[in-house]
Backbone as CSV, one residue per row, in Angstrom:
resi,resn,N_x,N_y,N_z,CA_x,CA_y,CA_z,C_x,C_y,C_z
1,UNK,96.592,45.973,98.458,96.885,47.063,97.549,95.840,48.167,97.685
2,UNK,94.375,47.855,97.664,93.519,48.910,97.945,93.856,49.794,99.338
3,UNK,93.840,48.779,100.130,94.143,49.565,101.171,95.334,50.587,101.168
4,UNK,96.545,50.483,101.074,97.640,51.379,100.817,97.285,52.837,99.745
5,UNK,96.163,52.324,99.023,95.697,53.881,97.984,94.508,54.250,98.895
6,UNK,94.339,53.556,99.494,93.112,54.399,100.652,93.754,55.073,101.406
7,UNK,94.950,54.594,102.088,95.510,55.570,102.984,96.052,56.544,102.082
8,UNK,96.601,56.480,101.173,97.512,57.490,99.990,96.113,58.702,99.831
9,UNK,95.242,58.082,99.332,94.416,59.108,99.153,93.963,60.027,100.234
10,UNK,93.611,59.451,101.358,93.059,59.796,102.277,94.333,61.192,102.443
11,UNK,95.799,60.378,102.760,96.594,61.668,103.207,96.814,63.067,101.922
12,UNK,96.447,62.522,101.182,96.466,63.792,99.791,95.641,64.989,99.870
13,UNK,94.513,64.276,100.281,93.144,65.316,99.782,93.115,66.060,101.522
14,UNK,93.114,67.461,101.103,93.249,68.129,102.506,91.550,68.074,103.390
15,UNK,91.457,68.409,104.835,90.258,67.686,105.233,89.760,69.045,105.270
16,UNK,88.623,69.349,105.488,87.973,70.652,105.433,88.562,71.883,106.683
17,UNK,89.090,71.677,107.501,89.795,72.204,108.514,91.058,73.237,107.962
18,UNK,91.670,72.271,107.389,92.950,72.744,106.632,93.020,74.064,105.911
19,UNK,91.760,74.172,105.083,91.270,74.820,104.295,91.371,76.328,105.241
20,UNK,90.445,76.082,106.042,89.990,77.748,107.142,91.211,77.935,107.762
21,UNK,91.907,77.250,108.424,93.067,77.042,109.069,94.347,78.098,108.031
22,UNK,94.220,77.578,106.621,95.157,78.358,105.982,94.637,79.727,105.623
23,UNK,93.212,79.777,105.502,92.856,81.610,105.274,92.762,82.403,106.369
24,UNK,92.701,81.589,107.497,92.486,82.395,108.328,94.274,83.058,108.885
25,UNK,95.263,82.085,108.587,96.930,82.155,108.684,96.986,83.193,107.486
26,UNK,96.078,83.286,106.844,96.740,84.239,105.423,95.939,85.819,106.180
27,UNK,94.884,85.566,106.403,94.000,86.960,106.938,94.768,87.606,108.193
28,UNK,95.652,87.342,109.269,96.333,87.384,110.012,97.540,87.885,109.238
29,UNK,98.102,87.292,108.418,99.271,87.748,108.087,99.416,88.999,106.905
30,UNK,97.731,89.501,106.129,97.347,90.472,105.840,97.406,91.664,106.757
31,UNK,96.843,91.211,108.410,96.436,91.836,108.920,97.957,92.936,109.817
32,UNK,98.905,91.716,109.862,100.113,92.730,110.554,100.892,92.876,109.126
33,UNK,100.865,93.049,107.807,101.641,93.328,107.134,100.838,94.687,107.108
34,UNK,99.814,95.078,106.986,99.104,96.549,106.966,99.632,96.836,108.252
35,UNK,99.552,96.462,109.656,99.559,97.640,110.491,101.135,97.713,110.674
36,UNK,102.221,97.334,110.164,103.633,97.346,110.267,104.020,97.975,108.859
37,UNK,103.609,97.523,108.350,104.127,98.430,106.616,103.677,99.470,106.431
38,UNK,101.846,99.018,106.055,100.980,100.241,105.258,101.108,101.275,106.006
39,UNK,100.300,101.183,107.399,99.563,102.485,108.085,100.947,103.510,108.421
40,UNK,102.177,103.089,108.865,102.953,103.516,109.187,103.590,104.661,108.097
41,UNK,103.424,104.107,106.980,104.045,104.468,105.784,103.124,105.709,105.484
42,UNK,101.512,105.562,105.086,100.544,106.462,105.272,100.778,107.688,106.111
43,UNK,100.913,107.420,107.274,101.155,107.858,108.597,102.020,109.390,108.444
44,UNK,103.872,108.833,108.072,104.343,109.661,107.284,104.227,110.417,106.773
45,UNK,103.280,109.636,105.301,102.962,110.738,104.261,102.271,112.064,104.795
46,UNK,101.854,111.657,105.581,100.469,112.289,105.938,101.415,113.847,107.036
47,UNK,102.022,113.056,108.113,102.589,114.018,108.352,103.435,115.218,107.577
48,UNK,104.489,114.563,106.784,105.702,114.955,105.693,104.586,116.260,104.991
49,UNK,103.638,116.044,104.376,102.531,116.832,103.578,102.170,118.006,104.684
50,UNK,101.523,117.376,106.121,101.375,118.455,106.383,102.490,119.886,106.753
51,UNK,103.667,119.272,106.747,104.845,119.977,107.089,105.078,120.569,106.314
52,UNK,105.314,120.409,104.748,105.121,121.487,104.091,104.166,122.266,103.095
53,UNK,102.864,121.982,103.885,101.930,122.985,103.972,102.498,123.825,105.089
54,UNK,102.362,124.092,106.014,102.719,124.676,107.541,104.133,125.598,106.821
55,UNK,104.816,125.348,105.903,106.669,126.482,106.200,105.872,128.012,106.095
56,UNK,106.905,128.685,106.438,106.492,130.043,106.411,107.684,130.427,106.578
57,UNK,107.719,132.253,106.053,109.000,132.619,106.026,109.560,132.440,108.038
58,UNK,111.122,132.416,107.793,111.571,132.719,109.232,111.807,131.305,109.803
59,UNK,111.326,130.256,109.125,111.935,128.623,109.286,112.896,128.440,108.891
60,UNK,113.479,127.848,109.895,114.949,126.658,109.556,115.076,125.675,109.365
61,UNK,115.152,125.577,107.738,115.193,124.157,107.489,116.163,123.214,106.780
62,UNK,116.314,122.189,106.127,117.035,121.605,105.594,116.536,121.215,104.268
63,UNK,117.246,121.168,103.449,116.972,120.751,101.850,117.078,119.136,101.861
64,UNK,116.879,118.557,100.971,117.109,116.920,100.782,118.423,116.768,100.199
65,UNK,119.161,117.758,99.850,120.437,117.749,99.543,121.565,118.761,100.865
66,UNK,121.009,118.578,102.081,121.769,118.744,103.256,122.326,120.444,103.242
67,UNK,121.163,121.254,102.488,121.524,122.939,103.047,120.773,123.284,103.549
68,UNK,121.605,123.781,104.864,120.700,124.527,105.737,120.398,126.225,105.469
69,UNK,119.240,126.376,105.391,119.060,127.871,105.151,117.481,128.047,105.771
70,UNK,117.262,129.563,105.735,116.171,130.184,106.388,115.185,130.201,105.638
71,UNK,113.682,130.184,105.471,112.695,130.653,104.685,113.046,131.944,104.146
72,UNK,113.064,132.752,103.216,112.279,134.108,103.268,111.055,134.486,102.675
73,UNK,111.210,133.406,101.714,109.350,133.677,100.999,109.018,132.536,100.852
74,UNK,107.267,132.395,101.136,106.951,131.113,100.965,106.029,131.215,99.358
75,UNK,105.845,130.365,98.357,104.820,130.542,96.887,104.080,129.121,97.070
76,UNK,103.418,128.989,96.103,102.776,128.066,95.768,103.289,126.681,96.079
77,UNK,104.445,126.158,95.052,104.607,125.390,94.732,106.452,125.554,95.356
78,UNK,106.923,126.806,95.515,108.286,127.177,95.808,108.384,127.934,96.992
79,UNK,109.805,127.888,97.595,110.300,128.455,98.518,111.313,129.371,98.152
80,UNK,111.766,130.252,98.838,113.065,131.133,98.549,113.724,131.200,99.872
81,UNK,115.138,130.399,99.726,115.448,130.219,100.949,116.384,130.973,100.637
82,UNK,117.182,131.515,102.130,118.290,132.809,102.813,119.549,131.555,103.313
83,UNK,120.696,131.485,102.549,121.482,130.669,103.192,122.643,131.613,103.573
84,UNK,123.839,131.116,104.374,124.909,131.958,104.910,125.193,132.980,103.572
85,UNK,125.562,133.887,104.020,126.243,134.847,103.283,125.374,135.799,102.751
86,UNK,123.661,135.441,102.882,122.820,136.330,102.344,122.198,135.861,101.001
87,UNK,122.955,134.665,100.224,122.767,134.251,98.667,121.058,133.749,99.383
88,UNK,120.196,134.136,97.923,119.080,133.152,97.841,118.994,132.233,96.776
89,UNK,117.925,131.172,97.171,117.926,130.042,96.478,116.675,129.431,96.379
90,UNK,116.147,129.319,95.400,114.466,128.994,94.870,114.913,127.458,94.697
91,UNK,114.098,126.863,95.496,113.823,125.388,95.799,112.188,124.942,95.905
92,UNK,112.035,123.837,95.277,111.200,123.163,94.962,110.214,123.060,96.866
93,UNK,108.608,123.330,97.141,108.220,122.651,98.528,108.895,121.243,98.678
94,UNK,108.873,120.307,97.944,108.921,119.036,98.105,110.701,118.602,98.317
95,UNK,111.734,119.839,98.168,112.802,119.442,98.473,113.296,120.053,99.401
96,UNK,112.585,119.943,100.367,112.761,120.346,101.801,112.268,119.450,102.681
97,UNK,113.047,118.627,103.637,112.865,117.518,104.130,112.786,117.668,105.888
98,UNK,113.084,118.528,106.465,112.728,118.663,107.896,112.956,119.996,108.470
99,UNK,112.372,120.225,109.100,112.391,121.624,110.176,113.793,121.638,111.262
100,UNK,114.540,122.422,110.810,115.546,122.813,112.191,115.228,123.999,113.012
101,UNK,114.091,124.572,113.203,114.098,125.491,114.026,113.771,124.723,115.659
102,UNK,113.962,123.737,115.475,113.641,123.690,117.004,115.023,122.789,117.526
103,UNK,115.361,123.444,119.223,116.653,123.457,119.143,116.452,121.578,119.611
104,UNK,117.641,120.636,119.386,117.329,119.351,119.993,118.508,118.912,120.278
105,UNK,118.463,118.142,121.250,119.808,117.847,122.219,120.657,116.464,120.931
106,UNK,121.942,116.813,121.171,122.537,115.358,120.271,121.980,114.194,121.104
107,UNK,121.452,113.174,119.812,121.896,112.035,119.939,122.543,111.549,121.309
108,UNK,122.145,110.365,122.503,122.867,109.949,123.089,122.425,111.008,124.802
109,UNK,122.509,112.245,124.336,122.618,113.009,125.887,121.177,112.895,125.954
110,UNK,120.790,113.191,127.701,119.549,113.456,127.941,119.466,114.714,129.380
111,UNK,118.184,115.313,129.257,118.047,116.475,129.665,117.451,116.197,130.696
């Protein structure tokens, strides 16, 4: 009977190995959840910000609600964009989501 709780015990209690073995599996798996999630995400921000710092009048861009129109004035905190027909439209910097002035081939073809 002793013997059988010697082995019982023995397999319970983890051996000192186990221990480093699992922080070091946890420090690793810290380590690619930052460079696949975080930095990438950062990365973004970082660009997205500088982009609209950079608009100026005479850009083509897109709204986050899919209108395309021209800069004509750039403010602080706002834009005044030129869409077809001549109408303007005071939009928020932050609801402007990418630059179309540069021309780019569809999807699929290559040059």
């Amino acid at each position: 009977m002793s013997q059988t709780l010697t082995i019982f015990l023995q397999a319970a209690s983890p051996s000192g190995g186990g221990s480093s073995q699992t922080m070091i599996m946890i420090g690793l798996m810290l380590i690619v959840f930052y460079f696949f999630m975080i930095r990438p995400q950062a990365k973004k921000a970082k660009e997205q910000k500088k982009f609209k710092e950079g608009l100026k009048p005479g850009d083509k861009v897109i709204t986050i609600g899919g209108i395309h129109a021209k800069i004509a004035e750039v403010k602080e905190n706002v834009c005044i964009l030129e869409v077809e027909g001549g109408n303007r439209l005071k939009v928020e910097k932050s609801a402007i989501s990418m630059d179309f002035s540069k021309e780019t081939s569809p999807p699929g073809s290559s040059k």
